[in-house]
Each structure stands twice: as C-alpha cells, then as structure tokens.
PLY file of the C-alpha trace (Angstrom):
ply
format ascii 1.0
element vertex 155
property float x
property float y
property float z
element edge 154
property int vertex1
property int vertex2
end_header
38.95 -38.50 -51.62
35.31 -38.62 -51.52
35.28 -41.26 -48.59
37.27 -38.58 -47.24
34.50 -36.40 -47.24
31.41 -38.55 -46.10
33.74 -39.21 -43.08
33.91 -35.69 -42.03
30.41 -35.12 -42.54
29.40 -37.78 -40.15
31.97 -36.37 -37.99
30.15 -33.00 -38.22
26.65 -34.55 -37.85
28.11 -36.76 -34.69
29.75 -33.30 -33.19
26.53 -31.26 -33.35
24.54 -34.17 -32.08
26.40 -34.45 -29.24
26.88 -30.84 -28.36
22.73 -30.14 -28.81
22.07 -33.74 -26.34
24.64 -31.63 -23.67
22.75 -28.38 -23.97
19.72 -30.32 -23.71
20.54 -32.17 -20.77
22.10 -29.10 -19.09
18.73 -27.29 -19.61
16.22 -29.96 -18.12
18.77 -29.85 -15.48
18.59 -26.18 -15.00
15.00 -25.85 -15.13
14.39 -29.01 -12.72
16.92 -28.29 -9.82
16.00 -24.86 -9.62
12.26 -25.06 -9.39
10.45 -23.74 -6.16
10.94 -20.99 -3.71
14.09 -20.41 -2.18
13.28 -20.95 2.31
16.69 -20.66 3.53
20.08 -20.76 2.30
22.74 -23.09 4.42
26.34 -21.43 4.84
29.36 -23.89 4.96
33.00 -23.49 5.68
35.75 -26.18 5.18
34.36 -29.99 5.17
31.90 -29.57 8.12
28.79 -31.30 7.39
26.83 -28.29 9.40
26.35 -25.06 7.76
28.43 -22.33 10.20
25.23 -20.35 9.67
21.79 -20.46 7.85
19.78 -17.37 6.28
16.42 -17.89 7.01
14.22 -16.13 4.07
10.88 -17.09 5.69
11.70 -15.39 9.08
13.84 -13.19 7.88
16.63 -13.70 10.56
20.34 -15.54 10.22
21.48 -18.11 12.76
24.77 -18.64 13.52
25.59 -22.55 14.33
29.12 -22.16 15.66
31.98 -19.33 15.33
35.15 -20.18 13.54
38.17 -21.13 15.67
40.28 -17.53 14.92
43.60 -16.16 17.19
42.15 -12.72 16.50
39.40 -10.58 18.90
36.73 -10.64 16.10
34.20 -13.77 16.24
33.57 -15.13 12.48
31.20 -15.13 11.34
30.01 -11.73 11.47
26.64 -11.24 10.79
25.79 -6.74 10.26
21.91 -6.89 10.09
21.62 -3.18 8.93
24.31 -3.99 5.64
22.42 -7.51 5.44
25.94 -9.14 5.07
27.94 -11.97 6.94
31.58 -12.24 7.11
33.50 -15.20 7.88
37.25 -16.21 7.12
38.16 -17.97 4.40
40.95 -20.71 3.82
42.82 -18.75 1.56
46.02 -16.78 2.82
47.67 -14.03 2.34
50.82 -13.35 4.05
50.02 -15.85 6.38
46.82 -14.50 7.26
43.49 -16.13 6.34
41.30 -13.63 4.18
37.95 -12.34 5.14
34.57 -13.71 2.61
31.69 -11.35 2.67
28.67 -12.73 2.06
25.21 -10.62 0.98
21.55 -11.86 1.38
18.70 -10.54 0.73
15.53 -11.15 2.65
13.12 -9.19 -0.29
14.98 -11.35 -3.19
15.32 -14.50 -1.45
19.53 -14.44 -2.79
22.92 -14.19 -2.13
26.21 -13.20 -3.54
29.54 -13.28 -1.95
30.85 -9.20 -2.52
34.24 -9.69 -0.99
36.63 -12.09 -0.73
40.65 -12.87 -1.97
41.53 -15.49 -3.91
43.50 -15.69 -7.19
41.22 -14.45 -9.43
38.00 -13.82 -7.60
36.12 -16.20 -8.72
33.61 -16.46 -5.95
32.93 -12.86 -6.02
32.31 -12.90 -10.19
29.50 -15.73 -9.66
27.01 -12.89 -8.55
23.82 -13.34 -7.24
21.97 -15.94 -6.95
18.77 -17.64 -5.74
19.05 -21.34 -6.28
21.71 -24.20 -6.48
24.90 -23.42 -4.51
26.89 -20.86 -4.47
30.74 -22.23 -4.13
34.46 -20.59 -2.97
36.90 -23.54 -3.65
39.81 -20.80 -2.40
38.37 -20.38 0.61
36.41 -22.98 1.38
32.77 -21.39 1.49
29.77 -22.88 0.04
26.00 -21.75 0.36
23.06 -24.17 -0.33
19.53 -23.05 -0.93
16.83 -25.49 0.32
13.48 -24.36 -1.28
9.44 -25.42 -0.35
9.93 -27.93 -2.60
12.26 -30.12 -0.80
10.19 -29.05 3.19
7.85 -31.95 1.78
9.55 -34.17 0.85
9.30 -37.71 2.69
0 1
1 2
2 3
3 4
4 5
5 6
6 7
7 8
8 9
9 10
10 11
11 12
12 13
13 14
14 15
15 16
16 17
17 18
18 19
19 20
20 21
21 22
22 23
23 24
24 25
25 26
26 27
27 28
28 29
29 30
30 31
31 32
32 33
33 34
34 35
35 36
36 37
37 38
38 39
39 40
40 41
41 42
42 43
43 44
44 45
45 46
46 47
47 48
48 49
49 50
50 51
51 52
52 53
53 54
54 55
55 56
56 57
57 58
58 59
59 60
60 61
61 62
62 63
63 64
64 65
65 66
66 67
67 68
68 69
69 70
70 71
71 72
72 73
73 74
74 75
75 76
76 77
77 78
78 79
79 80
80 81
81 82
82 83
83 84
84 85
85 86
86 87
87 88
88 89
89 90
90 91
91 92
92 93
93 94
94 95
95 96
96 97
97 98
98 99
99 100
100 101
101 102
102 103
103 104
104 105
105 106
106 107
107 108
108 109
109 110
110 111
111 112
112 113
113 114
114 115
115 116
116 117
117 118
118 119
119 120
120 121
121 122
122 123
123 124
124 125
125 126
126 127
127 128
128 129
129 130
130 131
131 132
132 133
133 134
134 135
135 136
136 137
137 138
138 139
139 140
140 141
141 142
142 143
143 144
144 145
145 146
146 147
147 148
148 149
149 150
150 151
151 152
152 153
153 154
C-alpha cells in the first residue's frame, strides 16, 4: 500500500513538472516570435510559395501578386479599399462551388482577421484578430504571415 502511494506522488510531481516546463516553453515562445512591429502581412492561398497578395502597413496600400484561376466574372482576390477587406476563394466547397474568405486589415492597428468564410465549423473566422504569427484556414486553404521590422534587418 504505501509504495502505492509514493508512486502516485511522484507521478503527480512528474505531471505538474511537465505541464509548468510546456507552459513555460509556450510563453518564451510567445513573447519571442511575436516581438517587433508588424510591416506587412503576406496573404497565401493553396501551396504557392508567393503570397496572392500582401498588406502593406507602412504604405498603407495592398498589392495583389496574381488573381485566382475562377470560371466566374469576378477576379479573386477582391480587394474594397473603403471596407478595408479582401476577398478571395477558398478551397472549401459547397455544392460544388468554392466558398468566398473575407479577409479584414487594418492599416491604424497593424492586424487582420478573416470575418467571413465557410467551412465546418468556422474555425478561421473564430481566430479573430490578430497582429503577429500567422493567421491559418486549413478548409480553405488561406494563410496570412506577418513580417515585422525585426526580421527587415536581418542578414
């Protein structure tokens, strides 16, 4: 019985250990990758390598790199300067028909948070807004990247 019980102790001990050396980690993590002023933020769709489009927060302008391949009379992406959003089609279907992802940047706030979008359970959309790290739609096959004055300088 009582070996029993030193057992589970150590158990204990070993369980909290652990779970305090992952929050740790995930915090120095947090606080070093997101460090520095957000410049741009890179838009991707599917596995290209080039970002579709990039939201320049220094300039305050978007570029659009190349439009989407579409069968319908609208050119994706979309970019509506007054609403400050960009739309772009997504991977995931619905009825056969690809869904629409609608991104929002702001210049002031240096972020962006995708508003719009259909996939099971909207998971892109309930990420909200952010101003760092990546921003990713596995459904639909979006990503955005920030690259911040940090990384300008670096040789």
């Amino acid at each position: 019985m009582r070996t029993l019980s030193i057992k589970t102790k150590r158990d204990l001990f070993l369980g909290i250990g652990v779970l305090i050396f992952v929050l740790l980690t995930w915090l120095i993590l947090t606080l070093t990758l997101s460090n520095g002023t957000a410049t741009s933020a890179s838009v991707y769709y599917g596995s290209n390598r080039e970002p579709i489009a990039t939201i320049d927060f220094i300039s305050n302008q978007v570029t659009i790199h190349y439009y989407q391949d579409t069968n319908t009379e609208t050119r994706y992406p979309y970019v509506d300067l007054s609403n400050q959003t960009m739309t772009l089609l997504g991977d995931y279907e619905i009825g056969g028909m690809k869904q629409e992802v609608v991104i929002k940047y702001d210049f002031d706030k240096q972020s962006v948070q995708i508003i719009e979008e259909a996939s099971p359970y909207n998971v892109c959309s309930k990420q909200g807004e952010i101003t760092s790290g990546a921003l990713i739609c596995l459904p639909n096959s979006v990503r955005v990247e920030f690259k911040n004055a940090e990384e300008d300088f670096i040789l």
